[in-house]
N, C-alpha and C positions, 0 to 999 in steps of 0.2 A: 447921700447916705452918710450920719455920721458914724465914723470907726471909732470906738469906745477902747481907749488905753487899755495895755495890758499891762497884768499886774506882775509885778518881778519873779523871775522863775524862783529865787530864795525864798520869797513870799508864799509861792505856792508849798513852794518843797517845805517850810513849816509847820503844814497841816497836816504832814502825812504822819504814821503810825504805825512800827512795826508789827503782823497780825498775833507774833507771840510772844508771850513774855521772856523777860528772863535775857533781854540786849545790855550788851554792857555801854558805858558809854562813849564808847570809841565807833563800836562798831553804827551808832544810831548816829554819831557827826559827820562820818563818814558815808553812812550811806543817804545821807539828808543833801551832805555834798555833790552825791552821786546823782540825785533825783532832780536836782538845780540846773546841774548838766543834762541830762534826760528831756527836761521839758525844755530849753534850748536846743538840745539838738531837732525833738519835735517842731519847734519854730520853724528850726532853719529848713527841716526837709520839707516843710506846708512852703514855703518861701520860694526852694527850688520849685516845688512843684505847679506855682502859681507861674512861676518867670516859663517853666516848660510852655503851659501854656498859654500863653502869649506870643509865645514863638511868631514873627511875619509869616508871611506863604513861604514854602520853602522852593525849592526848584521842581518843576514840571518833569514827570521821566518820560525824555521824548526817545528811551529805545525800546521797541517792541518785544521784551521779553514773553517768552513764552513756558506755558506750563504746563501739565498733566494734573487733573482734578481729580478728586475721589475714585469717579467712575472711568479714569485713564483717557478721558478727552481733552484734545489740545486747547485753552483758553490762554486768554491776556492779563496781564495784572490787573484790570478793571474789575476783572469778571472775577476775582476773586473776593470781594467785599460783597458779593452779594445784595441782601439791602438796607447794607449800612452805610456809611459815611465814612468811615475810618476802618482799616486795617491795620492788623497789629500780626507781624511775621516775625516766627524765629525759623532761621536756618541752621538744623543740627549737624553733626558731624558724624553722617552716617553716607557716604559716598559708596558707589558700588564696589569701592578698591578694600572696602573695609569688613573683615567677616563679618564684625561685632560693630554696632555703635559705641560713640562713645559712653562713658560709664557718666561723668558726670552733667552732658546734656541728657541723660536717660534720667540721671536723679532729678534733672529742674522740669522736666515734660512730666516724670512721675505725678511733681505737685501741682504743677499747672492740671493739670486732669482731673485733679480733684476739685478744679475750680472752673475749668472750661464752657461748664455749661451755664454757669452764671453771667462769664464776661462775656459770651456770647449772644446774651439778651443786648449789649451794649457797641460792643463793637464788632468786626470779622475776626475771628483768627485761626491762622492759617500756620501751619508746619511743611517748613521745605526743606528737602532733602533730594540730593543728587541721585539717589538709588531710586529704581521705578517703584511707582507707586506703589506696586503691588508689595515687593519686598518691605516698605514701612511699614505697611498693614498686618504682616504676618508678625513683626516685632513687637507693633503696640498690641494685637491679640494676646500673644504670650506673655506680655506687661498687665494685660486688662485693663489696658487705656479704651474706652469704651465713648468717650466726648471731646478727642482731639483730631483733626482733619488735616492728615496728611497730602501733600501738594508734591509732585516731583518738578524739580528745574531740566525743562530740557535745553540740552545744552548747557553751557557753562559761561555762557554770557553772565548771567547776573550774578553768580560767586565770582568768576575773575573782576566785576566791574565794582567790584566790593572791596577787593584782596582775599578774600576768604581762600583763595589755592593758594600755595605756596610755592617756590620753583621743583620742590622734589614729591610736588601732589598730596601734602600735605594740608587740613582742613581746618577753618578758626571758626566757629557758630557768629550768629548776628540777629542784633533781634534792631529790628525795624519797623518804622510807625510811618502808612501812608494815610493818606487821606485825601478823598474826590474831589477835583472842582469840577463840577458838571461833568464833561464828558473828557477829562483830563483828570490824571492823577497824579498828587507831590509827596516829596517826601515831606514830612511830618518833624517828623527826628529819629534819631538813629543813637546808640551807643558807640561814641566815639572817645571811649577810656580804653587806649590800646598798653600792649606790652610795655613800651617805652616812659608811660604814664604811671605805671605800679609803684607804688613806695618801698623804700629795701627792706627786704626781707616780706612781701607781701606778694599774691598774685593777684594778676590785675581781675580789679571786679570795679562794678558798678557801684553808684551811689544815688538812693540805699539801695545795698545788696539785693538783688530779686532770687535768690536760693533761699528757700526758706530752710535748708539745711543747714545751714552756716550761719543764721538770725538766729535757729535755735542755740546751735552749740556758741554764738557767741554771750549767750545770758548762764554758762555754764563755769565753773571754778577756772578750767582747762582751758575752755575758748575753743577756736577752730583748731588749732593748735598745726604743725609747720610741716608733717611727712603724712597726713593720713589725707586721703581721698575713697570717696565710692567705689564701691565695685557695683558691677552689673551682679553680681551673686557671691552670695555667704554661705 
């Protein structure tokens, strides 16, 4: 297949037009500037995203973790893909030690729910949490999360075999991509931009960010800006 050259992001960003009049010309070099940058950075995330997938087989999970599904029956991580090919798990930080979950895994399951039941044509996804099933389900009820599938970990094999505990029972979310070989399941990838990776003055997040909260406020004057976080309620 021949790959047809692309044409320079400045080249692109020439064509573009601001949709109201009245720009001075500062503001129309700089924001031409801006859109150069823009479709570069779009390269680069199509680029990561191409190298993601190519990824080799990852390693085989040869420990039996086990779970509690919807209906509070014990299953294995196989049985959690259902029948797809690929599983796609976050683990929030809603542990039985915690009245409340946390605020800002409740803001990014808020948006994933809006979306759930589309990725779900596509691949499994599954929500785990150390609190028994039942307890998530009363949460996402009074959320009206209505298309996200709550899973409890029993036991604490698979958060300790993560690091997700902490030594003073302290909890860090994870979002994890397995995938079936036959009658074996690997990991896929994982998000492994931890605390120690964060740039200063930044907290640690992924690249691109999967909050659509923080994608909004970052196309805003302010930005995400340095003391504010979600609340569970306003």
């Amino acid at each position: 297949m021949t790959v047809q050259p692309l044409a320079s992001a400045q080249a692109l960003a020439s064509k573009a037009k601001t949709p109201f009049p009245g720009e001075s010309d500062a503001y129309r070099e700089a924001r031409q500037a801006l859109l150069a940058e823009e479709i570069e950075f779009r390269r680069h995330m199509t680029r990561v995203a191409e190298q993601r997938r190519a990824l080799p087989p990852g390693p085989v999970i040869e420990k039996n973790y086990r779970f509690k599904d919807e209906q509070a029956f014990e299953v294995g991580l196989i049985d959690l893909f259902g029948e797809h090919d690929t599983l796609v798990t976050y683990f929030w930080m809603y542990g039985p030690q915690r009245e409340r979950p946390c605020p800002m895994c409740t803001n990014w399951l808020g948006a994933v729910n809006g979306n759930a039941a589309d990725i779900k044509q596509r691949v499994a996804l599954k929500i785990l949490g150390r609190s028994p099933v039942e307890r998530q389900f009363l949460f996402a009820q009074e959320r009206g999360w209505r298309d996200l599938n709550f899973i409890q970990t029993v036991g604490d094999d698979y958060a300790n075999d993560l690091g997700l505990i902490d030594a003073k029972g302290g909890e860090s979310p994870a979002l994890v991509v397995f995938r079936k070989d036959g009658d074996k399941v690997r990991l896929f990838w994982s998000s492994e931009m931890t605390l120690e990776m964060a740039d200063p003055g930044q907290d640690p997040r992924d690249a691109p960010d999967i909050a659509s909260l923080w994608s909004i406020l970052d196309l805003t004057p302010d930005g995400r800006g340095t003391d504010w976080y979600p609340k569970l309620s306003y």
